[in-house]
BAMARLO-900948 format. One record per residue (C-alpha): x, y, z; residue number from 1. Coordinates in pm, 1 decimal. Layout:
BEGIN
(rec (X, Y, Z), NUM),
...
***
This chain:
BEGIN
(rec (-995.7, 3729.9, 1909.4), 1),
(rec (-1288.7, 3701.4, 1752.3), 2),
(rec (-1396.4, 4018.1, 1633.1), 3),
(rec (-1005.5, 3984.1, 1449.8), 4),
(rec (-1146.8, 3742.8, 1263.4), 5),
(rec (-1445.7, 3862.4, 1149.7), 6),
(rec (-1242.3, 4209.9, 1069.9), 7),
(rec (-1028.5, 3990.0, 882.3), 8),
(rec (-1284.6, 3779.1, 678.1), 9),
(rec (-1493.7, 4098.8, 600.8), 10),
(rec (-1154.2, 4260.9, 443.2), 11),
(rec (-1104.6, 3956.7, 238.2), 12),
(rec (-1479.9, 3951.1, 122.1), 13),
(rec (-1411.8, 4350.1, 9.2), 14),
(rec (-1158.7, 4256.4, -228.8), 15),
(rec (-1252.7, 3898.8, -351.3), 16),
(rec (-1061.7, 3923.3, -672.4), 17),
(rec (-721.9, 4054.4, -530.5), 18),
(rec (-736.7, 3758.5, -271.2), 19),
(rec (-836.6, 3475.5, -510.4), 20),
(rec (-530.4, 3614.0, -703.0), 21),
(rec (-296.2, 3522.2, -402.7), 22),
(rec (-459.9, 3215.5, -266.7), 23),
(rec (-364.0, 3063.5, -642.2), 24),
(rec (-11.1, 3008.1, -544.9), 25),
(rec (-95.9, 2842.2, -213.1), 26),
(rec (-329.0, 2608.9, -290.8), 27),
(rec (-99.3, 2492.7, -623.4), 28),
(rec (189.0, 2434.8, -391.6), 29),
(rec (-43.5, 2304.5, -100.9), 30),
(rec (-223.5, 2058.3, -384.6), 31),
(rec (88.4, 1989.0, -500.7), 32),
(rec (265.4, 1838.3, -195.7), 33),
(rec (-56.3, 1702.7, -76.1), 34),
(rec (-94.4, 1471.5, -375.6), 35),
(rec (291.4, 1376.9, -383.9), 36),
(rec (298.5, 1302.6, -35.5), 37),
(rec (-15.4, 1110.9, -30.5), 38),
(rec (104.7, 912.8, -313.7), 39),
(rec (422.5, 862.9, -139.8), 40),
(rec (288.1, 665.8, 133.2), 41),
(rec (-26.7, 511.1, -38.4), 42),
(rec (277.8, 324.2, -257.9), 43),
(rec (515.9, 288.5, 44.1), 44),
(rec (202.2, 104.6, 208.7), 45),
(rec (148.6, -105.4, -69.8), 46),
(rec (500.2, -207.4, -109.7), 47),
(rec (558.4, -299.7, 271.7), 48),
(rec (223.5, -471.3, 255.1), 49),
(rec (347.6, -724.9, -32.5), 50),
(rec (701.4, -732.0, 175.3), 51),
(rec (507.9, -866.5, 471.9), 52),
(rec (248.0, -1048.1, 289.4), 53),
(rec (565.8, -1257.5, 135.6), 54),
(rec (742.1, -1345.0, 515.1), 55),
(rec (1034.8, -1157.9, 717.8), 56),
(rec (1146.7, -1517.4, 716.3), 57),
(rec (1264.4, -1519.7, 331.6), 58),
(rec (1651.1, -1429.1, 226.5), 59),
(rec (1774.7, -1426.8, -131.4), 60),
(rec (2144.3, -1547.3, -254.8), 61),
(rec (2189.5, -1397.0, -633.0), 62),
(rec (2514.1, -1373.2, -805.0), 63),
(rec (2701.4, -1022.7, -869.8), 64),
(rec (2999.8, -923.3, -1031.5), 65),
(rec (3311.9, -798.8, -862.0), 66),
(rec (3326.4, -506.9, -1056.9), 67),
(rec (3002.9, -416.3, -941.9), 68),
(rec (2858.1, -448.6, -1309.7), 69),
(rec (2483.6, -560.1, -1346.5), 70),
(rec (2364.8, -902.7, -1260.0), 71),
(rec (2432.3, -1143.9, -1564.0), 72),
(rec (2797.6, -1068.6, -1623.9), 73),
(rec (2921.0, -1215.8, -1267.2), 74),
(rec (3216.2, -1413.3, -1258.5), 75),
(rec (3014.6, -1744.5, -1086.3), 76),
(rec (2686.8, -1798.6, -1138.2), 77),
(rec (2499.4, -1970.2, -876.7), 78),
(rec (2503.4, -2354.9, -906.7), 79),
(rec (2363.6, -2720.9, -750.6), 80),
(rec (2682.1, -2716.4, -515.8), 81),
(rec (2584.2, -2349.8, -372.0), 82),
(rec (2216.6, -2472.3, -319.8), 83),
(rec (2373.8, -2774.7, -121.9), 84),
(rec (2597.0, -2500.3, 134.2), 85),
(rec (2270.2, -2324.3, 145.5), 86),
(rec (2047.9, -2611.2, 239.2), 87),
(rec (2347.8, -2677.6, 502.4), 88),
(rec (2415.7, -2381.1, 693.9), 89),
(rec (2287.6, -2376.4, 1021.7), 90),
(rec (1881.9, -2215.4, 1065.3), 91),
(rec (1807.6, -2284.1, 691.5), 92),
(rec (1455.1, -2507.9, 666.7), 93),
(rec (1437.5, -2476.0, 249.3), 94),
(rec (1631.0, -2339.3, -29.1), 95),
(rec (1457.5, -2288.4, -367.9), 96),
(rec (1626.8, -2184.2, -666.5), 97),
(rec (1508.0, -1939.6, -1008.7), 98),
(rec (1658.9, -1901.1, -1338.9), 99),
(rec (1545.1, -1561.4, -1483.6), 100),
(rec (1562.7, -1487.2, -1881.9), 101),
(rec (1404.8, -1365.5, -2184.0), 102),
(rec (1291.0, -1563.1, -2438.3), 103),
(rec (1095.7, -1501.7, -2753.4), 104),
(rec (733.1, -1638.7, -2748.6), 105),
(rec (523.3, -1643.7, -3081.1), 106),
(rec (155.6, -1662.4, -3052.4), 107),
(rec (-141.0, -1600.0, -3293.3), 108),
(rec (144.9, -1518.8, -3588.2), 109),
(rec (316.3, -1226.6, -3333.7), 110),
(rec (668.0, -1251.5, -3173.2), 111),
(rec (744.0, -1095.8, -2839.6), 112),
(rec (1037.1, -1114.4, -2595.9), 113),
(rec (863.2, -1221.3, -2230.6), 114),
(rec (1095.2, -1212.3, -1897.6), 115),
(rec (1069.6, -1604.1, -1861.8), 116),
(rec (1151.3, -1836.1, -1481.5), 117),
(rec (1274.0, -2131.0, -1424.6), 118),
(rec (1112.1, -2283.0, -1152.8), 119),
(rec (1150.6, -2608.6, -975.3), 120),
(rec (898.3, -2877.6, -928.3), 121),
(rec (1013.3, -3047.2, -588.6), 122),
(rec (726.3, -2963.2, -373.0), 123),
(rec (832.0, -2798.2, -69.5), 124),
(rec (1092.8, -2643.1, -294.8), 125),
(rec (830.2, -2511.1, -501.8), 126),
(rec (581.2, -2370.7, -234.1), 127),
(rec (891.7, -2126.3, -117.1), 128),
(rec (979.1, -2000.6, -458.3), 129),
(rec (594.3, -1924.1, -489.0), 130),
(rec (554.0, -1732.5, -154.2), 131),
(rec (875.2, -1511.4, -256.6), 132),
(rec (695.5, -1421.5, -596.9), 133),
(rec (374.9, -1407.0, -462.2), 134),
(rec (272.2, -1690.7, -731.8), 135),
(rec (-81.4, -1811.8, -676.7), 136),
(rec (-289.2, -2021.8, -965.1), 137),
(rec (-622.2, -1915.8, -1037.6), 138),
(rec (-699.3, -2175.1, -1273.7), 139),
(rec (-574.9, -2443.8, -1465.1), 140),
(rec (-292.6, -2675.3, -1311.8), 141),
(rec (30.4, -2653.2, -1166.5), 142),
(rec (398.4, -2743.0, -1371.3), 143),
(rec (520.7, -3068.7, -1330.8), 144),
(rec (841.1, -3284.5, -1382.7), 145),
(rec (685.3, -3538.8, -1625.8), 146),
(rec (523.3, -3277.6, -1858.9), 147),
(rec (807.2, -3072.7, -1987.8), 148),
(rec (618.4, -2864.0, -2227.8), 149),
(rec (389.1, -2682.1, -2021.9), 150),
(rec (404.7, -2351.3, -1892.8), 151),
(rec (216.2, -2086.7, -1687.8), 152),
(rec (110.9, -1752.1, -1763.0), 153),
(rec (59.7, -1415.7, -1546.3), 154),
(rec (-264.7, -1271.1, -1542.4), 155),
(rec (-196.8, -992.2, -1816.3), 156),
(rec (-161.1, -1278.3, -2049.3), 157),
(rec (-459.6, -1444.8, -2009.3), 158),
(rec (-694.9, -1078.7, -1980.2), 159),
(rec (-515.8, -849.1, -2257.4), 160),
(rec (-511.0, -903.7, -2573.9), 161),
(rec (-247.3, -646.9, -2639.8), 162),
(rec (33.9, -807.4, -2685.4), 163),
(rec (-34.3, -1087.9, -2930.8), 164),
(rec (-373.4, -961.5, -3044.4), 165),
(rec (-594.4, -1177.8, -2840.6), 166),
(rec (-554.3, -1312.9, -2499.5), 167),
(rec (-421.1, -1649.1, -2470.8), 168),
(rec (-615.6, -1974.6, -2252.3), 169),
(rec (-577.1, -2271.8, -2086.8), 170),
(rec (-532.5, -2547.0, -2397.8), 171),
(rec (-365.1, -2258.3, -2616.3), 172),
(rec (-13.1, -2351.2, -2827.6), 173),
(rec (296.9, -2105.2, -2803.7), 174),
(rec (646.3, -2141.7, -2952.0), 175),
(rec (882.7, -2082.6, -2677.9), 176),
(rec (1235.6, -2020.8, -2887.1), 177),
(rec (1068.4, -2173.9, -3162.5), 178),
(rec (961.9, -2477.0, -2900.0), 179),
(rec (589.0, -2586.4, -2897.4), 180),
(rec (462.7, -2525.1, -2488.3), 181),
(rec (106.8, -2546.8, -2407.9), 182),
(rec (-79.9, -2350.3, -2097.0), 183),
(rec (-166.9, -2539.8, -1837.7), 184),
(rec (-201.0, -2284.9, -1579.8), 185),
(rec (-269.7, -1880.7, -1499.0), 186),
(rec (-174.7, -1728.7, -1217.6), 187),
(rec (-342.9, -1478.4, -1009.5), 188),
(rec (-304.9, -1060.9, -1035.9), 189),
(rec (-9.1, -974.2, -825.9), 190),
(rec (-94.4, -552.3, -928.6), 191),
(rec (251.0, -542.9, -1106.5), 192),
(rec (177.3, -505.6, -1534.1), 193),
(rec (515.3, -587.4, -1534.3), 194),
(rec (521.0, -905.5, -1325.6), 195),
(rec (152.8, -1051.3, -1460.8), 196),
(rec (320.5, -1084.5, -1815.1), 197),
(rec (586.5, -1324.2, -1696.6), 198),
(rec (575.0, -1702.2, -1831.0), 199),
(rec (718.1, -1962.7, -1647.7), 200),
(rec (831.8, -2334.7, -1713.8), 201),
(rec (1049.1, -2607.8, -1536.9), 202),
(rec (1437.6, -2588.1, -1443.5), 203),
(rec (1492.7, -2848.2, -1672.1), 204),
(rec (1321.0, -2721.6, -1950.4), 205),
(rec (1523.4, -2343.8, -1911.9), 206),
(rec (1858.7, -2587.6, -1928.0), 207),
(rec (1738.2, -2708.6, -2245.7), 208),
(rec (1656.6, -2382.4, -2381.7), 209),
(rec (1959.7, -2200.6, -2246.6), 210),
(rec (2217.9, -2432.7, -2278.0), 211),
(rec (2359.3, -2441.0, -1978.8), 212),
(rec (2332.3, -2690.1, -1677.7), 213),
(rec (2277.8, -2620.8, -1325.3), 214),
(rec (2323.8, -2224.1, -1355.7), 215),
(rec (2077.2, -2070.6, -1154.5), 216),
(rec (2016.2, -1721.3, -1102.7), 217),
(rec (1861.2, -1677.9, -761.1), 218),
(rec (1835.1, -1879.3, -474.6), 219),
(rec (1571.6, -1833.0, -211.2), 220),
(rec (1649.6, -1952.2, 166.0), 221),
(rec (1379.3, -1973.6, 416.5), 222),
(rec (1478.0, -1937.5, 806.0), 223),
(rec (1339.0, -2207.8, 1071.8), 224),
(rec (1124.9, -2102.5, 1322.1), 225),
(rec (1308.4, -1896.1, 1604.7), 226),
(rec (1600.3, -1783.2, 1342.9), 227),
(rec (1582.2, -1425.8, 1256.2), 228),
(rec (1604.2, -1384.4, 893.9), 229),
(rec (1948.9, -1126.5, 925.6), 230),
(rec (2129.5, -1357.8, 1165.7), 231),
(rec (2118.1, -1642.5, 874.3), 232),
(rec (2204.2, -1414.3, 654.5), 233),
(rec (2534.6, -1357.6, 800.2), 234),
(rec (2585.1, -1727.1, 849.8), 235),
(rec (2512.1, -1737.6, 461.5), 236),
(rec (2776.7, -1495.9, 384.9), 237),
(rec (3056.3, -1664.5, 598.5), 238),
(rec (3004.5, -2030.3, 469.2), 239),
(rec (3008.2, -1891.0, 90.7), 240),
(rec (3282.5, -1674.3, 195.7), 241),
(rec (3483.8, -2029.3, 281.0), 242),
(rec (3382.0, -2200.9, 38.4), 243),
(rec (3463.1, -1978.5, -261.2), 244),
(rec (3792.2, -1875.7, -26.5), 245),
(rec (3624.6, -1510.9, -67.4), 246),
(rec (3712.6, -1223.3, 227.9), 247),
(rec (3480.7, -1025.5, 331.9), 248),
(rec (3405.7, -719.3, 83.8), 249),
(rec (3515.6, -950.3, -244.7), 250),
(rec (3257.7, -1141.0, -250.5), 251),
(rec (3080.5, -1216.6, -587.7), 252),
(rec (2761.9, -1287.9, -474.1), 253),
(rec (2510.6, -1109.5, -253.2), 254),
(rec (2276.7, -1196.1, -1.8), 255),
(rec (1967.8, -995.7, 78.9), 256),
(rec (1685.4, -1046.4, 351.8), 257),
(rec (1334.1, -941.6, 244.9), 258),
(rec (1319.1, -660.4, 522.3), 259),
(rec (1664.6, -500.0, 376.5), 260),
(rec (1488.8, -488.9, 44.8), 261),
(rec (1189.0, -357.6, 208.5), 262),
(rec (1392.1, -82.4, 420.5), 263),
(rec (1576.3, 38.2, 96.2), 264),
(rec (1302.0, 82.3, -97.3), 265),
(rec (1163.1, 314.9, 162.0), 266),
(rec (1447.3, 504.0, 159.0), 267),
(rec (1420.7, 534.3, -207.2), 268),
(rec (1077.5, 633.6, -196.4), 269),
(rec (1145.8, 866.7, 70.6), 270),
(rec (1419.4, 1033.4, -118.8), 271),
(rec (1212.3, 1073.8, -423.2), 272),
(rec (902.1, 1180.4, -220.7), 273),
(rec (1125.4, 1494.0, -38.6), 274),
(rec (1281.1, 1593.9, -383.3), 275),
(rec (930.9, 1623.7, -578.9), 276),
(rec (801.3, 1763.9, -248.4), 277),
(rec (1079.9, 2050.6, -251.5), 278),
(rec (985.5, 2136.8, -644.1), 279),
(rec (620.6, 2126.8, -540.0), 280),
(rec (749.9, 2367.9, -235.8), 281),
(rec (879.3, 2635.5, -463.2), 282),
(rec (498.0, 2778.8, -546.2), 283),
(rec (449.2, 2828.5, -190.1), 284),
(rec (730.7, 3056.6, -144.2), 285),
(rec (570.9, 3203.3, -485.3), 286),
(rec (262.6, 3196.5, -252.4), 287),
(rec (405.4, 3347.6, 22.3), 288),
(rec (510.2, 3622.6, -137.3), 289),
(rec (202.6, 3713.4, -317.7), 290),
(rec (53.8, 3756.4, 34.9), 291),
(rec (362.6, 3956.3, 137.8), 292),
(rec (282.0, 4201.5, -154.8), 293),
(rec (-121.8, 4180.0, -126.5), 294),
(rec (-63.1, 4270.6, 263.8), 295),
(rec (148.1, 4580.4, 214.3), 296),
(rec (-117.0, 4694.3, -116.5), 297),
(rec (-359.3, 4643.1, 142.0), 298),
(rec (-159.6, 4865.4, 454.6), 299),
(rec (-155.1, 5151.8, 175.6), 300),
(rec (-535.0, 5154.4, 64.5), 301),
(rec (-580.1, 5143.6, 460.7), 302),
(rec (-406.7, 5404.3, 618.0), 303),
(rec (-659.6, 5585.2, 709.2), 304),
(rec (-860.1, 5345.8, 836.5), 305),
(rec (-575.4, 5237.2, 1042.7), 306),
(rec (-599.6, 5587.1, 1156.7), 307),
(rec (-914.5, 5606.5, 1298.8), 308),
(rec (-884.8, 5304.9, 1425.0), 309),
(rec (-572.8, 5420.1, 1624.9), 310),
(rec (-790.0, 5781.0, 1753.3), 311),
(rec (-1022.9, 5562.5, 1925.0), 312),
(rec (-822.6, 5374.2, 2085.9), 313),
(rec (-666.5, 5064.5, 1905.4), 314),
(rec (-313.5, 4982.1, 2028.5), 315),
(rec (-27.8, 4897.1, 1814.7), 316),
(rec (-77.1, 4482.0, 1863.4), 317),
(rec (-489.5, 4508.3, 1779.5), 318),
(rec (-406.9, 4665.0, 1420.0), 319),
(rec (-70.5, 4361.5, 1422.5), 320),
(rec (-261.8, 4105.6, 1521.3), 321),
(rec (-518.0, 4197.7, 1269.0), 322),
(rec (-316.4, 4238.6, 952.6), 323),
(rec (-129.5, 3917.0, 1122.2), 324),
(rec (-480.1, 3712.2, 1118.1), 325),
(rec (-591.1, 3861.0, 802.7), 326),
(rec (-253.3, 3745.0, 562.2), 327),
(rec (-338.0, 3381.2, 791.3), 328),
(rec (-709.4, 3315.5, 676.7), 329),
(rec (-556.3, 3398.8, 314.9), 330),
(rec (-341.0, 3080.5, 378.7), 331),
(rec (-554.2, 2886.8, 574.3), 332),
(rec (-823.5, 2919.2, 295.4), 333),
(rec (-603.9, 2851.3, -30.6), 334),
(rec (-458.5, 2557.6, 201.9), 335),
(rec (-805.8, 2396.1, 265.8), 336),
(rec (-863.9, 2452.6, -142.3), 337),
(rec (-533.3, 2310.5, -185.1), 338),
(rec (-618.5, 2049.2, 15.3), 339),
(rec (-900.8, 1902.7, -155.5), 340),
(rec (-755.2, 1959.4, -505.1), 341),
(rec (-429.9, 1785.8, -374.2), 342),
(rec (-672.6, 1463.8, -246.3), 343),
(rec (-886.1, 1479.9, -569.0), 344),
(rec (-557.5, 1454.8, -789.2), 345),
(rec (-412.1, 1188.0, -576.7), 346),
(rec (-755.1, 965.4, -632.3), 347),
(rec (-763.2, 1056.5, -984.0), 348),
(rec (-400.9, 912.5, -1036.3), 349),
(rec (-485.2, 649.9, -823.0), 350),
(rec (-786.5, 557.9, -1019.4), 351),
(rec (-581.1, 545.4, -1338.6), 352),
(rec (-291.5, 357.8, -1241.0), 353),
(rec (-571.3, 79.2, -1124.3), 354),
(rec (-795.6, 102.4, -1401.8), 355),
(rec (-560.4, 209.0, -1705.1), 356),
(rec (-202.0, 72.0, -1587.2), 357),
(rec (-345.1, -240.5, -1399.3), 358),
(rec (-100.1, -173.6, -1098.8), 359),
(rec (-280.2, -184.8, -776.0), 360),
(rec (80.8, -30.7, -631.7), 361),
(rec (-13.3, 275.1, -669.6), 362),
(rec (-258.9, 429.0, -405.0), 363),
(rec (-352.6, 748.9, -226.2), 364),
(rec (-293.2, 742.3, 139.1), 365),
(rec (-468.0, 1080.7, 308.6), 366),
(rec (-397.2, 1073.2, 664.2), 367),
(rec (-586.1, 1354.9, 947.9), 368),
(rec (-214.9, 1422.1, 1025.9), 369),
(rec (-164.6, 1508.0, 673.2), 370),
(rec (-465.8, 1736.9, 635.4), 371),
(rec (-386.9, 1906.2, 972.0), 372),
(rec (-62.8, 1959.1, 882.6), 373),
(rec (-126.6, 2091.0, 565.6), 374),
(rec (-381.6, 2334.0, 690.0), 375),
(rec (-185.8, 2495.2, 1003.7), 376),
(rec (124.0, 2488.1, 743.1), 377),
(rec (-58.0, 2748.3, 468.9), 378),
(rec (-200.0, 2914.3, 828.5), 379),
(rec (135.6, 2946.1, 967.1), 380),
(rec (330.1, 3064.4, 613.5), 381),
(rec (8.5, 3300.4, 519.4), 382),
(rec (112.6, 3496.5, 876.8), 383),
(rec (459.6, 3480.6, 866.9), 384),
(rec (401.8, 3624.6, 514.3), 385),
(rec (263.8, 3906.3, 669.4), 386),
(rec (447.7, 3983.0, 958.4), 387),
(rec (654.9, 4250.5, 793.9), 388),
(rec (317.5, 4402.7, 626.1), 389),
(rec (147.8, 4389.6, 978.7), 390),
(rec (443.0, 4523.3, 1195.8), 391),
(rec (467.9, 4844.5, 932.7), 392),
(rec (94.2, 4886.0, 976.9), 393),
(rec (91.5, 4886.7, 1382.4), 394),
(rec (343.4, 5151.0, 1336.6), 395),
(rec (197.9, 5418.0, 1166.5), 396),
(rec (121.5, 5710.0, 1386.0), 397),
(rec (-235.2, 5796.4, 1391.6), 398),
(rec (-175.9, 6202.4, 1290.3), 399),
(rec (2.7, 6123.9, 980.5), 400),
(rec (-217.8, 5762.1, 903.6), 401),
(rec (-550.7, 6016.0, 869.9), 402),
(rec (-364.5, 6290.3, 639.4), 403),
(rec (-255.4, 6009.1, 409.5), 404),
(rec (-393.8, 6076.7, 52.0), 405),
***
């Protein structure tokens, strides 16, 4: 076996140009899926990371429409009597509720619309609807009841001076809807651009602002201790279901544990991952075909040695097994290119996304299993490729092999 692959390697080295040519394919596809998949579960880790980080204890009661139109148009929105049947039901310890909105803030003589929360400022209340978001305050001090016109900012806020032209501080005046506010309080990165640009205030001041009273938009339920977070999830749904005199499948509201979310966005991802993994696939059958075609070039220029290789003695499976092994190393060896391109994109996006985006979501996760895979994959698809090459090789009578011109 090892003389094949020597004879193999040797043949390669004769006609370096021809099999660079081919391995290009190969290690495009193989870099190609590499990187995707890599990417795949670096941001599937991150996401189930922040899922558990936040508790498998948490559910979350927003309002829907019946029509199954897009939050905001429901029928009901959520009110102070739902948060009551929450608090209630059987296995609840807390219920916290959000308002979510947009709301134009005006700062050093620019106007921008900023997703805006609601948040309350009972205590225990408050600590739940902080562990769902993942709100922590790095500096400054927290919202409170007797000091309507404060509000936090994310993290984005307070580091880039992109949006209003310089970054805003503790002490700094906004207009909120043409409302004075001060900041009183950052919060810490979360990783999400997105999410570390959010403001937020008190419940009562988003009633003021919005008009309307005890309209809220989720609210967050917290199992006790020995209550799985699905089982009190049901018992949500069938007290809401009596007390709106809803059946089951009309409801217009929804209720979601963190783990569901969790679980669907994995099946997202994974959906996403397989579909730009299939594209990426389609230069490896390119691949695999430029080996089929440099393998039967190759069984031509050959014949003759093929031969005289047959008149002194090789058998039909020594000259199969070598054109086999040959069209193999060409995959092995664009796959192991392929395989370090595919890592050294995945790091480079990964390196962006932190250091240009500001989302810490996105990361490259390189698994052994991956790189093994990846490797006897381009092994396995470089042979196969050549099986047809090989067997028409091992076939060629030695009389007529040596009188080939």
């Amino acid at each position: 076996m090892k003389d094949y692959f020597f004879l193999s390697l040797n043949n390669l080295k004769r006609r370096k140009l021809r099999s660079w040519l081919t391995m290009t394919g190969i290690f495009i596809g193989i870099a190609a899926v590499v990187a995707l998949i890599s990417l795949g579960q670096g941001l599937e880790a991150s996401i189930t990371e922040q899922f558990t980080r936040l508790g498998t204890d948490k559910v979350i009661v927003s309002p829907v429409a019946l029509d199954g139109g897009p939050p905001g148009i429901s029928i009901r929105k959520l009110n102070e009597h739902d948060k009551e049947i929450l608090a209630n039901v059987r296995g609840v310890k807390e219920v916290a509720p959000i308002t979510m909105r947009l709301v134009s803030v005006n700062f050093n003589g620019r106007t921008k619309f900023i997703s805006a929360h609601g948040l309350t400022t009972n205590e225990k209340e408050k600590k739940l609807s902080y562990e769902v978001q993942a709100i922590e305050i790095e500096r400054g001090e927290d919202l409170k009841e007797d000091n309507e016109k404060n509000i936090l900012i994310g993290y984005e806020l307070a580091t880039d001076d992109a949006l209003f032209g310089k970054a805003l501080k503790i002490g700094d005046k906004v207009l909120v809807e043409g409302r004075d506010f001060g900041v009183v309080g950052i919060l810490k990165k979360r990783g999400n651009p997105i999410e570390d640009r959010h403001i937020y205030f008190t419940l009562s001041v988003d009633k003021e602002l919005s008009g309307e009273k005890e309209k809220f938009d989720f609210i967050f339920v917290q199992a006790a201790k020995s209550v799985s977070s699905s089982n009190l999830a049901e018992r949500i749904k069938q007290e809401m279901r009596k007390d709106r005199h809803q059946k089951n499948g009309e409801e217009d509201f929804s209720v979601e544990t963190l783990e569901n979310i969790s679980n669907t966005f994995g099946k997202v991802l994974l959906i996403i991952q397989a579909v730009l993994v299939g594209i990426a696939a389609i230069s490896l059958l390119v691949g695999g075909i430029g080996i089929a075609n440099t393998m039967y070039t190759s069984v031509l220029e050959r014949t003759k040695e093929i031969g005289t290789m047959k008149a002194i003695g090789a058998k039909n499976s020594d000259i199969l097994m070598l054109f086999l092994i040959e069209s193999g190393m060409i995959g092995l060896i664009g796959g192991l290119i392929g395989v370090i391109m595919g890592i050294g994109l995945s790091k480079t996006t990964e390196y962006i996304a932190t250091s240009q985006l500001g989302s810490e979501l996105l990361k490259a996760s390189t698994s052994p299993a991956l790189i093994i895979g990846a490797l006897v994959f381009s092994f396995l698809m470089g042979a196969c490729s050549g099986v047809l090459p090989a067997l028409q090789a091992s076939k060629l009578k030695p009389v007529d092999a040596l009188r080939y011109e």
